[in-house]
C-alpha positions as CSV (number, residue, x, y, z in Angstrom):
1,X,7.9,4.9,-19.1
2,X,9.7,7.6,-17.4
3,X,8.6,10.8,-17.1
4,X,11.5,12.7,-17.6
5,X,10.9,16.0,-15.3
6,X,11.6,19.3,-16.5
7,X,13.5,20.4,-13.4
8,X,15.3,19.9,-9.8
9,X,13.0,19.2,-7.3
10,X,15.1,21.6,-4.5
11,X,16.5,24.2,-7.0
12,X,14.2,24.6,-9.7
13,X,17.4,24.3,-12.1
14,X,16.2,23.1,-15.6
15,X,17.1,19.6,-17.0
16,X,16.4,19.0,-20.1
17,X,15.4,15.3,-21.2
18,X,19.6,14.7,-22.4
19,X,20.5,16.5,-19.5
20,X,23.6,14.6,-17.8
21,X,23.0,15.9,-14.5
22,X,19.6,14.7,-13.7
23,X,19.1,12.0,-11.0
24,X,16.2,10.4,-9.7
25,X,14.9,7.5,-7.2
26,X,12.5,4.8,-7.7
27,X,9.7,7.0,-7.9
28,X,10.7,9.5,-10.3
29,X,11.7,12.4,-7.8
30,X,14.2,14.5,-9.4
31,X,16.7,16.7,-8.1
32,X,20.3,18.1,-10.5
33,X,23.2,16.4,-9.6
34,X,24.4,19.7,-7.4
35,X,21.4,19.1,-5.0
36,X,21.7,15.3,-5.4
37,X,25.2,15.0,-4.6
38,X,25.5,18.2,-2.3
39,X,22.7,18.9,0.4
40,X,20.7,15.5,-0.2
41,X,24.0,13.0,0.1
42,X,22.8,10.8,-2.7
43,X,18.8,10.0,-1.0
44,X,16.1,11.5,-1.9
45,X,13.8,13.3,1.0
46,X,10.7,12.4,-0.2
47,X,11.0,8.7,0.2
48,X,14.7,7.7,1.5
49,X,15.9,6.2,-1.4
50,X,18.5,6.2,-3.7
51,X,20.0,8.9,-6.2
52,X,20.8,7.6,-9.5
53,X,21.4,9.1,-12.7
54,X,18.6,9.4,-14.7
55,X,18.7,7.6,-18.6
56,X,18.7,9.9,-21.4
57,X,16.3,9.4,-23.7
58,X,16.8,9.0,-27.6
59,X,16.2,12.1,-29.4
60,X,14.2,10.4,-32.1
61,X,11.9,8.8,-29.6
62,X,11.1,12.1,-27.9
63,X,8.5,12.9,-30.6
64,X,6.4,10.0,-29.8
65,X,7.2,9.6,-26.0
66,X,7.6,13.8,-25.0
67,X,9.6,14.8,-21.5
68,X,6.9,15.6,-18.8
69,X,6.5,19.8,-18.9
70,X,5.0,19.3,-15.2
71,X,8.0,21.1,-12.5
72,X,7.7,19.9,-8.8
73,X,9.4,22.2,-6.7
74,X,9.9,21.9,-2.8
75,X,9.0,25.4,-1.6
76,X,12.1,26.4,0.5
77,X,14.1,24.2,-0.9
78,X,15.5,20.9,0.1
79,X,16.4,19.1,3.2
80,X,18.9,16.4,4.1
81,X,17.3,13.2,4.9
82,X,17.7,12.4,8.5
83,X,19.5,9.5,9.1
């Protein structure tokens, strides 16, 4: 199950568990779509991989299955992935 972060890994911009603008990678990093799209060209600089948007989550399952309340933030912000 996902663990739907709280925030942007680079910015520390909230995203809520409906938020549109969240993306992650296969391993759950997640960044807003401004840092996703802008500075990090669509991977993620943890592991390389791909930037997708992140499912939303059903509102009446978020009672049983809560969004994580655990931020990961990059101190200093992000980097671009070298390619």
């Amino acid at each position: 199950m996902l663990e739907l972060r709280p925030g942007c890994e680079c910015c520390d911009s909230d995203l809520p568990p409906d938020s549109p603008n969240a993306r992650i990678c296969s391993f759950e990093c997640t960044f807003c779509a401004d840092c996703a799209d802008g500075v990090l060209a669509g991977r993620c600089p943890n592991c390389g991989g791909e930037l997708v948007r992140r499912p939303v989550r059903p509102v009446d399952k978020l009672a049983r299955f809560p969004a994580s309340t655990v931020r990961k933030v990059k101190p200093g912000g992000c980097r671009p992935v070298p390619e």
